[in-house]
C-alpha positions, 0 to 999 in steps of 0.5 A, spaced: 500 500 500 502 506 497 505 511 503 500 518 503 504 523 504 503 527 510 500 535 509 505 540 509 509 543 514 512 548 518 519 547 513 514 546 507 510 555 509 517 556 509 519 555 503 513 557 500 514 564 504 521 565 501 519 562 494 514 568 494 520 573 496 525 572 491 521 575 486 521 581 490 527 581 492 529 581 484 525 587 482 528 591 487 535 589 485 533 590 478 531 597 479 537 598 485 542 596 478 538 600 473 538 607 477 545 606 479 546 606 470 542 611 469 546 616 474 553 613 471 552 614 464 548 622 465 540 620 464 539 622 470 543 628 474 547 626 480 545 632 483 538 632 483 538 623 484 545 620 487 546 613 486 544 608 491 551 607 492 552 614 494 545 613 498 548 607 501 555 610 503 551 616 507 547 612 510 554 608 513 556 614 515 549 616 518 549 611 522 557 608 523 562 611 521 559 618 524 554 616 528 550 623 527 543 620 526 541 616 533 541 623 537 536 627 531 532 619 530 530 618 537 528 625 538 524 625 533 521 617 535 520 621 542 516 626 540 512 622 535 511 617 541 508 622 547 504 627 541 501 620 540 500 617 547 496 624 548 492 625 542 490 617 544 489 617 550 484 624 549 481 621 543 479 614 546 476 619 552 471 622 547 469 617 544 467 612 550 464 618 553 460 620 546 458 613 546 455 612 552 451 619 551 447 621 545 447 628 548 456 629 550 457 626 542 452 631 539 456 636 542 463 633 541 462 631 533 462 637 530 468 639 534 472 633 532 470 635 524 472 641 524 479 639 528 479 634 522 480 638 515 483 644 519 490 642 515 495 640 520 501 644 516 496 650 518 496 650 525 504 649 526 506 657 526 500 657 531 503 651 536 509 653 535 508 661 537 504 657 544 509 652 546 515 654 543 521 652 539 523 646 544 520 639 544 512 641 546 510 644 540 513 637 536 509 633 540 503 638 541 502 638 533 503 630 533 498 630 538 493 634 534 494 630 528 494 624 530 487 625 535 481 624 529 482 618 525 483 613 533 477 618 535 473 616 529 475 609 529 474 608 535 467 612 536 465 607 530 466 600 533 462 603 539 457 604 536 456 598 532 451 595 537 450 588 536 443 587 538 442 579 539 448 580 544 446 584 548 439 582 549 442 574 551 447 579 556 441 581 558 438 575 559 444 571 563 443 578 569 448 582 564 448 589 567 449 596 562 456 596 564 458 589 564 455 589 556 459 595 555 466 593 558 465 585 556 461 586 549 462 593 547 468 594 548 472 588 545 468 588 539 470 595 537 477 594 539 479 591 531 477 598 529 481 602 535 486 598 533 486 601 526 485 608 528 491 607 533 495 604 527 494 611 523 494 615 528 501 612 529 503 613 522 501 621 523 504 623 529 510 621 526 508 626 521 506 632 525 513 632 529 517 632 522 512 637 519 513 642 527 521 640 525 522 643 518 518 649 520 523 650 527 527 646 531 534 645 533 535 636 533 530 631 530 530 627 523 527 633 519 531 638 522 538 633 519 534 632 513 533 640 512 540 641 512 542 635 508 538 638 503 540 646 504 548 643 502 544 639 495 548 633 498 541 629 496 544 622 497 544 624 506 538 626 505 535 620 502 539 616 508 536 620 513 528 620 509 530 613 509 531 613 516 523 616 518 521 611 514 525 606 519 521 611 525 514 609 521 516 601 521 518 601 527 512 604 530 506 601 525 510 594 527 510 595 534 502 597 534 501 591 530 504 586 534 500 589 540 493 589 536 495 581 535 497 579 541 491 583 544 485 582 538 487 574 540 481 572 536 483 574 531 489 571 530 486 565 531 481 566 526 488 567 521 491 562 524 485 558 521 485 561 514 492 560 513 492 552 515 486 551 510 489 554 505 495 550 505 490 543 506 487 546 499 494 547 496 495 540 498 490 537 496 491 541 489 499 538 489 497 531 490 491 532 485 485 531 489 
């Protein structure tokens, strides 16, 4: 009797995971090596777009050769991370309370509006002239930015009621508070999650736009002096070094939405493994 092959293992969605990678991995060397040609050979200025093993070599300096970055990077990682604990906490506030009172968000809401397509860059020479020129204003402008996509995310999964659990909490002697603290609340935390994920992203970008209108140190500041020198390949590799600030941020936020939203991981966890069975299936001709 013929052996059955077992079903694939961890090995197996590992080597499927790095079989998917490669072909990234290719294209972006292939860009890397046709950017670096068009430099060399005049298509494309060097002044205006530096090769990306002058990128790669400032990028060496930055962070070993000189070490000049790390001060301007958590400065900037600093202030975008207490601008958004502020702006968060704020926003989550509101919107229990608006969830809980139809009269308190009636009042709230259009404030929240307004804050929203008021542009943030806007605001920066009036926060700048309230809180000065130090780390307050920074943080303040995260803040502010930050506050209406975690408000609105979060008001949304409040709001999204689920009748039939509610009366069945109810029936088993439920009270308005446990409803809201065990049915309520961890349903609407995919969502909350979502908008702490945004408001991350964006109180990185208020404390970048409140440092290139006036600062001392931070990543915008560094990258503003790069570009006054016209050395463009530093200041890609300081850009370069914002995005590594908004991956480290989004990832951590990431990790702690899966290690809180834990049914949802499960949920995956289960997509994933009946994907692999039918892929499976599909290899051994089923």
């Amino acid at each position: 009797m013929a052996d059955i092959p077992d079903a694939p293992d961890a090995a197996g969605g590992r080597s499927f995971r790095t079989a998917r990678l490669i072909p990234h991995l290719v294209l972006f060397a292939a860009i890397l090596i046709i950017w670096e040609a068009a430099v060399r050979t005049g298509l494309i200025t060097s002044i205006i777009v530096p090769m990306p093993s002058k990128i790669g070599a400032a990028i060496w300096e930055l962070y070993v050769a000189k070490g000049t970055i790390y001060k301007h990077f958590f400065i900037t990682l600093t202030e975008a991370v207490v601008g958004f604990a502020i702006g968060a906490a704020v926003a989550i506030s509101l919107a229990v309370f608006s969830a809980l009172s139809e009269t308190f968000k009636r009042y709230v809401a259009p404030y929240a509006i307004v804050l929203n397509v008021t542009p943030g860059i806007a605001l920066t020479p009036i926060i700048i002239a309230w809180f000065g020129f130090g780390m307050g204003s920074k943080i303040a402008l995260a803040a502010v930015i930050s506050f209406f996509p975690i408000f609105v995310n979060t008001l949304t999964g409040l709001i999204q009621r689920d009748e039939d659990r509610e009366e069945l909490f109810r029936s088993l002697g439920g009270s308005e508070r446990q409803i809201f603290a065990k049915l309520r609340l961890p349903a609407a935390l995919p969502l909350l999650f979502a908008g702490l994920k945004i408001g991350l992203t964006t109180a990185l970008i208020g404390a970048v736009v409140a440092e290139f209108a006036q600062a001392t140190d931070g990543v915008g500041v560094l990258m503003s002096r790069f570009s006054f020198q016209l050395n463009m390949a530093a200041s890609l590799a300081t850009l370069l070094s914002m995005t590594l600030i908004g991956l480290i941020l989004f990832y951590s936020m990431e990790f702690l939405d899966d290690r809180i939203v834990f049914w949802r991981r499960e949920t995956r966890r289960a997509a994933k493994s009946r994907a692999k069975t039918r892929r499976w299936k599909a290899q051994m001709g089923e």
